[in-house]
C-alpha positions in Angstrom: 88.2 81.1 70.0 88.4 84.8 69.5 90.6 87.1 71.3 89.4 90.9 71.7 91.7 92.7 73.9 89.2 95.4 74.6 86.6 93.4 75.9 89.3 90.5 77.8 89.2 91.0 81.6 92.4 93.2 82.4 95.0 91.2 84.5 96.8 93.5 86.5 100.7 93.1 87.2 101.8 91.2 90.0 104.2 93.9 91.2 104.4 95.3 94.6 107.2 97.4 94.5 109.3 95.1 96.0 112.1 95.2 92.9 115.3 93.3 93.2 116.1 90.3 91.2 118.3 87.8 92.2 121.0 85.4 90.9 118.8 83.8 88.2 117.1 87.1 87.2 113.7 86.6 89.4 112.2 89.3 91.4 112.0 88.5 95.2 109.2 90.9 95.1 107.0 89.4 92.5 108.5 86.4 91.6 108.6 86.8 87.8 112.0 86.4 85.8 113.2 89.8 84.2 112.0 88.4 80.6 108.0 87.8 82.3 108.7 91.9 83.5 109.5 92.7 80.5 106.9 90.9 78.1 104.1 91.6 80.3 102.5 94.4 78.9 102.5 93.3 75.5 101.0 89.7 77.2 98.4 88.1 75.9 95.5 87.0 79.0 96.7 83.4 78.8 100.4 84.6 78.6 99.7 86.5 81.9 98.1 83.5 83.3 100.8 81.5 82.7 103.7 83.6 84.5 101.4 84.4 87.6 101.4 80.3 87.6 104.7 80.5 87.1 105.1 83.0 89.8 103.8 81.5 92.1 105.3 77.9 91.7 108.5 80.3 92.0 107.4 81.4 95.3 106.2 78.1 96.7 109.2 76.6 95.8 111.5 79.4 97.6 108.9 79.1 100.7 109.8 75.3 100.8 113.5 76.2 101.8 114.3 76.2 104.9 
């Protein structure tokens, strides 16, 4: 499979301007770690995929507490 980053659907960033991380580096905006913040522009698609999954395990799993 071919990648061509001008013609791959553009995943837009998670971010909603919410920006604080907390004691393990994750965003309680967003949910990503600070590395996923970092990396994300340079991202490949399926990277990107992968953090929003990660994201949003993140977010599930802090949703869970009570």
């Amino acid at each position: 499979m071919s990648i061509n980053h001008e013609t791959d659907q553009i995943i837009k960033s998670p971010c909603i301007r919410q920006c604080c991380l907390d004691s393990e580096d994750v965003c309680v905006g967003c949910y990503r770690t600070i590395n996923e913040i970092l990396m994300w522009q340079a991202a490949t698609n399926e990277q990107k995929v992968e953090m929003l999954g990660n994201a949003s395990r993140r977010k599930n799993k802090l949703s869970d507490c009570p």
